[in-house]
C-alpha positions, 0 to 999 in steps of 0.5 A: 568098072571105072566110074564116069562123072562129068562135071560141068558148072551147072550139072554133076551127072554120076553115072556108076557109083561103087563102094569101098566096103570091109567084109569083116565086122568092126573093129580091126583090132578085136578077136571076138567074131561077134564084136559084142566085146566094147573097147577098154577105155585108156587107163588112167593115173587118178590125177585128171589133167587137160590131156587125159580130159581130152583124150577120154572125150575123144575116146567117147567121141570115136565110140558113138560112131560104131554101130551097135554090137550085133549089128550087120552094118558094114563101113562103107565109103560114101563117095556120093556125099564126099564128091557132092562136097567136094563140087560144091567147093570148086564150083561155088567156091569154098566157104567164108571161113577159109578166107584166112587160107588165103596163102594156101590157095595151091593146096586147098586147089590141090585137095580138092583134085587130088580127092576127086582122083581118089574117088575116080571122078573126071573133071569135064575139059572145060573146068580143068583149064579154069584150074590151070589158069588159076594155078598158073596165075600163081606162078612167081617170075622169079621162079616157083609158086607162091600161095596166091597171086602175087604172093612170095615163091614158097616150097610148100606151095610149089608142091601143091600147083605142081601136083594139081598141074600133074592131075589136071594139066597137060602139055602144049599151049595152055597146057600148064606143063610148058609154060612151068618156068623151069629154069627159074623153078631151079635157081628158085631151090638153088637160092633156098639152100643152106650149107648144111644141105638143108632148104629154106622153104622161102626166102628170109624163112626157116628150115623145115624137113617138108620144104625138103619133101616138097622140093625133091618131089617137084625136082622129080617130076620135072627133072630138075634133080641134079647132085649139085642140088640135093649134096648133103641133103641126106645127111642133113635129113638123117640129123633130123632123126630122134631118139624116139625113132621119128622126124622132127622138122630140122635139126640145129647147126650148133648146140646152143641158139647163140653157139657156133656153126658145128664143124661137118663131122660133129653129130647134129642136135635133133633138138625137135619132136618126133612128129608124123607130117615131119616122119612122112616128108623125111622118109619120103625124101630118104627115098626119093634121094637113095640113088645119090645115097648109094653114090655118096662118099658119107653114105648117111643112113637112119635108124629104120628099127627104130622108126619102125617101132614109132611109127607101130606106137603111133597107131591107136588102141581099140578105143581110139578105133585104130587111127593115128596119132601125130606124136607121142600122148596127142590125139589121134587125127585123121590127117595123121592116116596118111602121115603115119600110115603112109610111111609103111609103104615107104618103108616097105620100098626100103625093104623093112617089113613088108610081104615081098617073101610071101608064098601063099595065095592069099595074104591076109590085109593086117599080116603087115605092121600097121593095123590096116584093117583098123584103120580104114574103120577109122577113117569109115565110121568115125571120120566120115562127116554126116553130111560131107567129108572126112573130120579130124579128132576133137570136135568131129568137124569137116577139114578138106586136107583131112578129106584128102588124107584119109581118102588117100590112105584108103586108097593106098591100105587095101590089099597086099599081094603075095609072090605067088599072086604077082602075075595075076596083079599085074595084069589087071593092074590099074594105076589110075587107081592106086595112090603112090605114097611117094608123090601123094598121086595116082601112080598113072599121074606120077608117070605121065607128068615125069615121061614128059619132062624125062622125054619118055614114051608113057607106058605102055599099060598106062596107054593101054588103060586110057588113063592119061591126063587127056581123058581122066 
């Protein structure tokens, strides 16, 4: 049953509520039934420093948060709590201390409705187009969007109003889909491109691989991906690739800050560090670009192994509760459930891992590489606020864009199909309740903002669903 929330400046009225439950007692990780069994702390050198301090008090941190042993608690998502916060922040306005988040205007925006999507809450009519307005008053003439009004074009938030426009907005007048200037949108990503293939994420800035994700995802849904645009830009996102097996945010032209530009056949420098936000943008982009990979004469290609195996070691243990962590020896964050555990789905599309060769009828959630299980106790037990919404590490302190990644991720970690089920999924399949990794939207989102712009009929099961922009 779809739940029906309509909200109103001056009334939330919710009239169905579910719960997202694991029928399974903690943790994701343990092989004792009864759970009695506690964690094993990570194990220590005998020489104390500032990381091992942090890590053991994160670790006691995280612990608090599970039950008792024997306890019959399930982890549940407490959904009411979560929008309750996220109503308060888009009818009240956000509180003082995100003033310094003012050129981030477009993402705090788009977190807020992406997480009221996840949780399968409608906005009522009327505060859908006070979100358009406000996205659209961001617009920069000479194309793109900038943080706020006023303020500088910037890939990054391109990406957030796009996708808030995706969620909340329409065609026609007023609508936010037609009156994106696309036109000046392209020149935009025209002007921030660099010899090598690689973006600026604005003028007179840097280099920075989630610039790229956030440019080719807009390119996508709007239909401005052309050859021209993205030459070299896989090649460039391949030299991104560490010895690690992860991304790091770019790499350099040449071997030496002072040095000369490298020839094009010479191997780039990845002088940077494996991390999981520059992982998910590269892997996303990787994918997002297989079509012109397929045609190009350098056929560029990464280490997937490789990747594979980073990104299964950037999960943490028992103690850590199975979340995620954004390089190797840092804390495990929440944000980091969907910048690591995103990037599973991506690679399972690049046919790594994975359960397409499945047979049976039913296929346990954690036959795949990643702990699943873990993590969604993760993000229910210890990353859930008290009073409102997902926390990050250290100190357990309530973060929007930590919100949205963790409810996103639950979203998308909750069942694997097998072969001999397809038939079945798909015909109860409902899009508007699935999180695509590739966009960080609901698949029906993805679909009806791209039909437009492509000049395709929307689906049909997506009709037939009545999950459209107009009426969700």
């Amino acid at each position: 049953m779809r739940p029906v929330v309509i909200l109103s400046n001056r009334l939330v009225q919710l009239f169905f509520v579910s719960h997202l439950t694991l029928h399974h007692h903690h943790s994701g990780f343990s092989n004792d039934p009864s759970g009695e069994m506690a964690p094993t702390p990570s194990p220590v050198d005998g020489f104390p420093t500032l990381t091992s301090r942090s890590q053991a008090e994160t670790e006691q941190v995280l612990l608090k948060h599970l039950p008792e042993p024997g306890a019959k608690d399930e982890p549940i998502l407490q959904k009411t709590s979560h929008m309750q916060f996220l109503v308060r922040n888009l009818v009240q306005g956000f509180p003082a201390r995100y003033i310094s988040q003012d050129a981030s205007q477009p993402w705090l925006m788009f977190w807020t409705v992406q997480a009221f999507s996840v949780l399968q809450v409608a906005l009522d009519p009327a505060n859908k187009q006070r979100i358009i307005d406000k996205v659209m008053a961001w617009q920069h003439p000479g194309g793109g969007f900038g943080g706020g009004p006023g303020q500088a074009a910037h890939l990054l938030p391109t990406y957030a109003a796009v996708c808030t426009l995706a969620i909340v907005g329409r065609p026609g007048p007023r609508g936010g889909w037609d009156q994106i200037d696309r036109e000046q949108m392209y020149k935009f990503f025209l002007s921030l491109k660099q010899k090598d293939g690689s973006f600026l994420v604005a003028h007179h800035s840097e280099v920075d691989v989630r610039g790229i994700y956030c440019l080719l995802t807009v390119a996508t849904l709007l239909d401005l991906l052309t050859p021209e645009l993205v030459e070299g830009t896989a090649a460039f996102i391949a030299s991104c690739q560490t010895y690690e097996g992860g991304f790091a945010s770019s790499s350099l032209p040449s071997y030496s800050l002072a040095g000369p530009i490298l020839p094009s056949p010479a191997p780039r420098p990845p002088l940077g560090e494996a991390h999981g936000g520059y992982t998910f943008c590269a892997l996303a982009s990787w994918v997002l670009l297989q079509s012109y990979i397929v045609q190009s004469r350098e056929k560029p290609t990464i280490d997937l192994k490789n990747l594979l195996r980073w990104l299964v070691h950037m999960q943490g243990t028992e103690v850590e509760l199975g979340g995620f962590k954004g390089r190797t020896n840092k804390l495990v964050d929440g944000c980091y459930s969907w910048w690591c555990g995103g990037a599973f789905g991506l690679l399972e599309a690049l046919g790594v891992g994975g359960l397409q060769n499945a047979e049976s009828d039913e296929v346990p959630i954690d036959t795949g590489f990643g702990k699943v299980k873990a993590l969604q106790e993760y993000i229910l037990y210890a990353g859930q606020h008290q009073l409102e919404a997902c926390a990050t590490n250290l100190p357990i302190g309530t973060k929007l864009t930590h919100r949205n990644a963790d409810a996103s991720i639950v979203a998308q970690h909750h069942v694997f199909p097998s072969n001999v089920r397809k038939h079945q999924l798909l015909e109860a399949w409902q899009p508007s309740k699935c999180d695509t990794p590739l966009t960080n939207l609901t698949m029906t989102h993805t679909e009806v903002m791209a039909a437009h712009f492509y000049g395709q009929q929307i689906p049909a099961r997506v009709r037939q669903t009545g999950s459209t922009n107009g009426n969700a």
